[in-house]
Every structure is written in structure tokens, then in C-alpha cells.
C-alpha positions as a LaTeX table, in Angstrom:
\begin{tabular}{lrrr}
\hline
Residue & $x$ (\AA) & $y$ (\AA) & $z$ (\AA) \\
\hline
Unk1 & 94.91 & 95.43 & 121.17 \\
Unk2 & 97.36 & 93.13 & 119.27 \\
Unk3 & 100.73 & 93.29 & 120.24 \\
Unk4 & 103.39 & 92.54 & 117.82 \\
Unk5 & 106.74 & 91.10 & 118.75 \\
Unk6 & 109.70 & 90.84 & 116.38 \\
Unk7 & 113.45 & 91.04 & 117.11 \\
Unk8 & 113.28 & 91.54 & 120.28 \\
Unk9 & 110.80 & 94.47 & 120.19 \\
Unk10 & 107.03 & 94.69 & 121.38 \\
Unk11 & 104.53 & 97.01 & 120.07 \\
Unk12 & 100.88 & 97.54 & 119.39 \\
Unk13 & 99.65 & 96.69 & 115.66 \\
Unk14 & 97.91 & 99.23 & 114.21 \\
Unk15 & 94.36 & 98.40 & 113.25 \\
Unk16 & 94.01 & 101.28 & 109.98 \\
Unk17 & 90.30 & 101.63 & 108.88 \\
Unk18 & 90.27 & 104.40 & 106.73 \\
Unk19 & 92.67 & 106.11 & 104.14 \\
Unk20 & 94.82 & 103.16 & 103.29 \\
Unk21 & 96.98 & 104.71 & 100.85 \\
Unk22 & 97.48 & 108.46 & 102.02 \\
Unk23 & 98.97 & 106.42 & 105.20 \\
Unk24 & 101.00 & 103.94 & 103.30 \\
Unk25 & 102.75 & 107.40 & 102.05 \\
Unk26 & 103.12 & 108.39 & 105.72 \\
Unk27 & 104.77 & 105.37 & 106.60 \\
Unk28 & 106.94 & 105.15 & 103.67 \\
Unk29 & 107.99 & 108.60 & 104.78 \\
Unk30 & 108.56 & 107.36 & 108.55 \\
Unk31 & 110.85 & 104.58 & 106.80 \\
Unk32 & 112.88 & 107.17 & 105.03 \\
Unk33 & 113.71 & 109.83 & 107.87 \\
Unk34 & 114.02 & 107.05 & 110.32 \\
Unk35 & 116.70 & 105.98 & 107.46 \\
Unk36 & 118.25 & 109.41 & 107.28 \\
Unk37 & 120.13 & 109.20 & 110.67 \\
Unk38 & 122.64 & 106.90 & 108.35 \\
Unk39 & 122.76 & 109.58 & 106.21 \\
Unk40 & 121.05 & 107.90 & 103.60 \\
Unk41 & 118.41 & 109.44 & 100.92 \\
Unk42 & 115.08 & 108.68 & 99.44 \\
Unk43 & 117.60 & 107.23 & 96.72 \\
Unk44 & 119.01 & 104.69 & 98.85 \\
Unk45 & 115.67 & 103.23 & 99.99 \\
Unk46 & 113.56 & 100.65 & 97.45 \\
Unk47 & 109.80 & 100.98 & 98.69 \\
Unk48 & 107.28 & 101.09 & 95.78 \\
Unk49 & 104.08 & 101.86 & 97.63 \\
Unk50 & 100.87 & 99.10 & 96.82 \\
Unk51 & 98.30 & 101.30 & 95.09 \\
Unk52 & 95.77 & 99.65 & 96.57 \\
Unk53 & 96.63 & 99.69 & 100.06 \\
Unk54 & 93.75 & 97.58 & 101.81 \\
Unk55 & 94.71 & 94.15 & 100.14 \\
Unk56 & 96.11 & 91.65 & 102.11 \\
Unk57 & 99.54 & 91.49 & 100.69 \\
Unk58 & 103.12 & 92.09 & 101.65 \\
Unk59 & 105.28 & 95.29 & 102.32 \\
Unk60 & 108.65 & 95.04 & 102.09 \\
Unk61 & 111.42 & 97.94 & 101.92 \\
Unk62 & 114.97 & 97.30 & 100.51 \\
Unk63 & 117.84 & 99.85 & 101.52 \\
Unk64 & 121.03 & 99.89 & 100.74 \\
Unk65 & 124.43 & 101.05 & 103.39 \\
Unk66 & 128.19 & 100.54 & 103.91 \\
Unk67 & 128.42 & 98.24 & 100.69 \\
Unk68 & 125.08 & 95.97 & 101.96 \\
Unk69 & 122.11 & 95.24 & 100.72 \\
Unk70 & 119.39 & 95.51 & 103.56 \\
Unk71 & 115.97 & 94.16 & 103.13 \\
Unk72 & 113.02 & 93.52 & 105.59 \\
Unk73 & 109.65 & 92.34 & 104.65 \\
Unk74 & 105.83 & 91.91 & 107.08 \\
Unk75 & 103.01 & 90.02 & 105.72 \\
Unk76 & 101.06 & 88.98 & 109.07 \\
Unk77 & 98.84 & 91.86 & 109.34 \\
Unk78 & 95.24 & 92.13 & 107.44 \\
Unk79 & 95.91 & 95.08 & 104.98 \\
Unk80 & 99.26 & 96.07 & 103.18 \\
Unk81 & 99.16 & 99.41 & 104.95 \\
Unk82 & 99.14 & 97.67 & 108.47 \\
Unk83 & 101.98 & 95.54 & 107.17 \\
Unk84 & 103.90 & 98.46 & 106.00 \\
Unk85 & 103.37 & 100.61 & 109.42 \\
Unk86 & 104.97 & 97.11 & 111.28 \\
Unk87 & 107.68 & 97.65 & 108.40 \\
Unk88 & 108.11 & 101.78 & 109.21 \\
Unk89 & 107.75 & 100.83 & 113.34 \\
Unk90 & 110.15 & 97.88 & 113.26 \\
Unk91 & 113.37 & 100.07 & 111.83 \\
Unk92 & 112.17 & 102.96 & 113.63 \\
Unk93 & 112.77 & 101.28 & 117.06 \\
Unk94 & 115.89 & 99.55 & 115.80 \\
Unk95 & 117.50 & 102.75 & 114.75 \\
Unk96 & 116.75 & 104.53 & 118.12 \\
Unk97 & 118.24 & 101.28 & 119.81 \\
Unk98 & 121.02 & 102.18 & 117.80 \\
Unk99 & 121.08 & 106.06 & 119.26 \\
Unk100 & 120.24 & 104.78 & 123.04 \\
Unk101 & 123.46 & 102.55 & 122.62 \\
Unk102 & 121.86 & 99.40 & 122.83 \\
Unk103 & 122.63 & 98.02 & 119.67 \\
Unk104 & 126.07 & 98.71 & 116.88 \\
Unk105 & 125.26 & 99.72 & 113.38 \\
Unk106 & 127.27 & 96.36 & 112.63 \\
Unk107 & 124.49 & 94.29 & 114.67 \\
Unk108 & 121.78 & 96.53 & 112.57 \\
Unk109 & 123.27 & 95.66 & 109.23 \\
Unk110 & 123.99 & 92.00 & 110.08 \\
Unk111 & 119.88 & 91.70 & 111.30 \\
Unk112 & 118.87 & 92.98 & 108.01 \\
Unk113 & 121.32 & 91.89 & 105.34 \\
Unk114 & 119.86 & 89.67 & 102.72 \\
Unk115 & 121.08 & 88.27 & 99.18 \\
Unk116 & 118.96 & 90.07 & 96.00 \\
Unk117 & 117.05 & 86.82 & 95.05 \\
Unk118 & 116.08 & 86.52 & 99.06 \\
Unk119 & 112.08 & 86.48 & 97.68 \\
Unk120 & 113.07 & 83.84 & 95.57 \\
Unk121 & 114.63 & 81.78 & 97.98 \\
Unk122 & 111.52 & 81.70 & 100.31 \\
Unk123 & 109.35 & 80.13 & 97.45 \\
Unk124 & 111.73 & 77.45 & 97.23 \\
Unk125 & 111.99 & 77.15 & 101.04 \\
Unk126 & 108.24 & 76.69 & 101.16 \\
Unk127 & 108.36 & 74.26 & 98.27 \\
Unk128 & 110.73 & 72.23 & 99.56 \\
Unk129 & 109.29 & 72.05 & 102.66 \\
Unk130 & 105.87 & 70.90 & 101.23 \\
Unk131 & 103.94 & 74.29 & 102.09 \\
Unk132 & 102.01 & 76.76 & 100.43 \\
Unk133 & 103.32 & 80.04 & 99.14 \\
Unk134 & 101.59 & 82.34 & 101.85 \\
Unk135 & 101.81 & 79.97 & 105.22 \\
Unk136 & 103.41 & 81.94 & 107.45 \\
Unk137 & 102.65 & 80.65 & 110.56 \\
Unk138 & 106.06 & 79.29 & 112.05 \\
Unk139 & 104.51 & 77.00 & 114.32 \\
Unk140 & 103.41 & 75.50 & 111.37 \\
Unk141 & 106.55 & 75.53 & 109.51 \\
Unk142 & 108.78 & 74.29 & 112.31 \\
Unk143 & 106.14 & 70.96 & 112.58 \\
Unk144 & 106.65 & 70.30 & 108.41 \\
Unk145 & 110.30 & 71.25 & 108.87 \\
Unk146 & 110.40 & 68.69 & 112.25 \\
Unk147 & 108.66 & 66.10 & 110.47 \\
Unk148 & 110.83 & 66.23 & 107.17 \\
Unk149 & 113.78 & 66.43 & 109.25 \\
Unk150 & 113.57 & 63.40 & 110.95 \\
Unk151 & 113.26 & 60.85 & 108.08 \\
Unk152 & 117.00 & 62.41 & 106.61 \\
Unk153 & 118.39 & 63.15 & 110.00 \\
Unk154 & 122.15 & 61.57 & 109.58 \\
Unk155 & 122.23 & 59.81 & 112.77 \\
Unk156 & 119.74 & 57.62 & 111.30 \\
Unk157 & 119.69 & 54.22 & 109.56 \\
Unk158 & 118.82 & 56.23 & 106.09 \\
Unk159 & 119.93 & 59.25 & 106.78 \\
Unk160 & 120.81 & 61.53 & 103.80 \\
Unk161 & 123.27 & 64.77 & 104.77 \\
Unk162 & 122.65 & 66.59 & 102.33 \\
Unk163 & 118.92 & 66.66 & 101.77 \\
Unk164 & 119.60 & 67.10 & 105.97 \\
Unk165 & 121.04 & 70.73 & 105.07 \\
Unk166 & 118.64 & 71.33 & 102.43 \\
Unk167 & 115.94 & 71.24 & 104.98 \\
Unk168 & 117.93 & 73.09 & 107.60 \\
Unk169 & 119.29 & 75.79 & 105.19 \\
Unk170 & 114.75 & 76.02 & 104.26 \\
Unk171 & 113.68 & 76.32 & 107.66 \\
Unk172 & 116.55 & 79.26 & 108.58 \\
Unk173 & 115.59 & 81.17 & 105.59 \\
Unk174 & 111.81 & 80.85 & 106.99 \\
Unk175 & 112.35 & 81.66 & 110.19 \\
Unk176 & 114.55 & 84.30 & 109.95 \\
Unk177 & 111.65 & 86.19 & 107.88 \\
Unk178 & 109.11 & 85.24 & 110.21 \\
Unk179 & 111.14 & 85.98 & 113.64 \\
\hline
\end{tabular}
């Protein structure tokens, strides 16, 4: 079995081989109680469900709380319904390590806090840093962001600062979806 780790949590994908959609609607659901211990309602949550849910494409939920816009995103998992259970699994465990005490609603909203055109901002991440739309393995992007980094790095002889943050502002913006 494939374990999945992200922010600091570890947990068993979910291999789904059978009704794709009718469990895309159970995890949206999952996403939206789980969301209810804010006191928020199926209003407050963004989640238009993939009608086809066996294609290999992203799920991504968008909430919004205490004047933020929240946003979290999975695309590493074969089928968009597998990606959306990661989606439903990841706040689920965050929200109870908000209950157990282990972590402040402040920490939760500054983990999942993201700007409106935050999609938009990863195509130009990849672009700039010379990869293809759906690479996604961060090995891989930390090599093309190492590699690019070092030619404009200011300590050297042609060093260029700003194309130095450009890369650096990419790479966070990548990793920060991928971690």
C-alpha cells in the first residue's frame, strides 16, 4: 500500500476501482462536514465535482474563513477521485489536529491561504522554470530550479538579482503545492 505524506501527515492512498463518481460525492461531502467544525456551509466551500471521475486530472477545493481565501489542490494520484479523497483526508486530519490541540486555526489558515490567480501562477512557475505544465515531481523541479539558479546566483561574476528572485519566488510557489 502507498503511503502518502504531506504536511506533516502520513496516510494510506486509496486505490478506488469502482464507482468513481458516487465516491467523488462522498468525499466532497467528507470535505464539507470536516469544514463545518468552523462553522462554515456548503456555501463557503468551492468544489465542483469532475463528472468523469476516473481521469487523471486534478481536485482542488477552495474555501473561504475569517476574511481568507483558502485553497488546496492534489494531482499525484491516478484518477481524480483518488486525488480528491487525498484532498477530503488531508483537511480532515488537519482539522482534528486542530481539535487534539496540536495545531491553531491561525497555523491552519496560514498553511492554506492562497491568492485567487494561485492556478495561474503555477503555469508561469513551470514556464519559467523550463518545465511542462503537469511535472510534478519536485525532485525534478528542485534539479531545473538548482540548475537555473546557479547561472543568476548574485554572488557570481554575472549574477542577475532579480531574475535570482524570479526563480526563487517559481520554485516556492512549486513546492509549496507539491509539499
Amino acid at each position: 500500500m502507498t503511503l502518502i505524506k504531506i504536511k506533516g501527515h502520513e496516510f494510506s492512498a486509496k486505490s478506488i476501482k469502482d464507482s468513481y463518481n458516487r465516491r467523488s460525492q462522498k468525499f466532497k461531502n467528507n470535505i464539507i462536514i470536516s469544514l463545518k467544525y468552523f462553522g462554515l456551509t456548503e456555501d463557503d466551500v468551492e468544489l465542483d465535482l469532475e463528472p468523469v471521475a476516473i481521469k487523471n486530472i486534478l481536485a482542488s477545493v477552495t474555501w473561504y474563513m475569517e476574511g481568507s481565501r483558502l485553497h488546496y489542490s492534489y494531482n499525484r494520484c491516478n484518477k481524480y477521485a483518488e486525488n480528491l479523497y487525498v484532498v477530503s483526508k488531508l483537511i480532515e486530519l488537519e482539522i482534528k489536529a486542530i481539535i487534539d490541540g496540536n495545531k491553531t486555526v491561525e497555523e491552519f489558515i496560514k498553511d492554506f491561504e492562497e491568492e485567487d490567480d494561485v492556478e495561474e501562477e503555477r503555469k508561469k512557475a513551470r514556464e519559467l522554470l523550463g518545465l511542462e505544465q503537469d511535472i510534478i515531481d519536485l525532485k525534478i523541479i528542485n534539479k531545473k530550479y538548482k540548475d537555473l539558479s546557479k547561472n543568476c546566483h548574485p554572488d557570481t561574476e554575472n549574477g542577475d538579482v532579480e531574475k535570482f528572485k524570479e526563480l526563487n519566488k517559481a520554485h516556492k510557489v512549486l513546492k509549496r503545492e507539491l509539499e
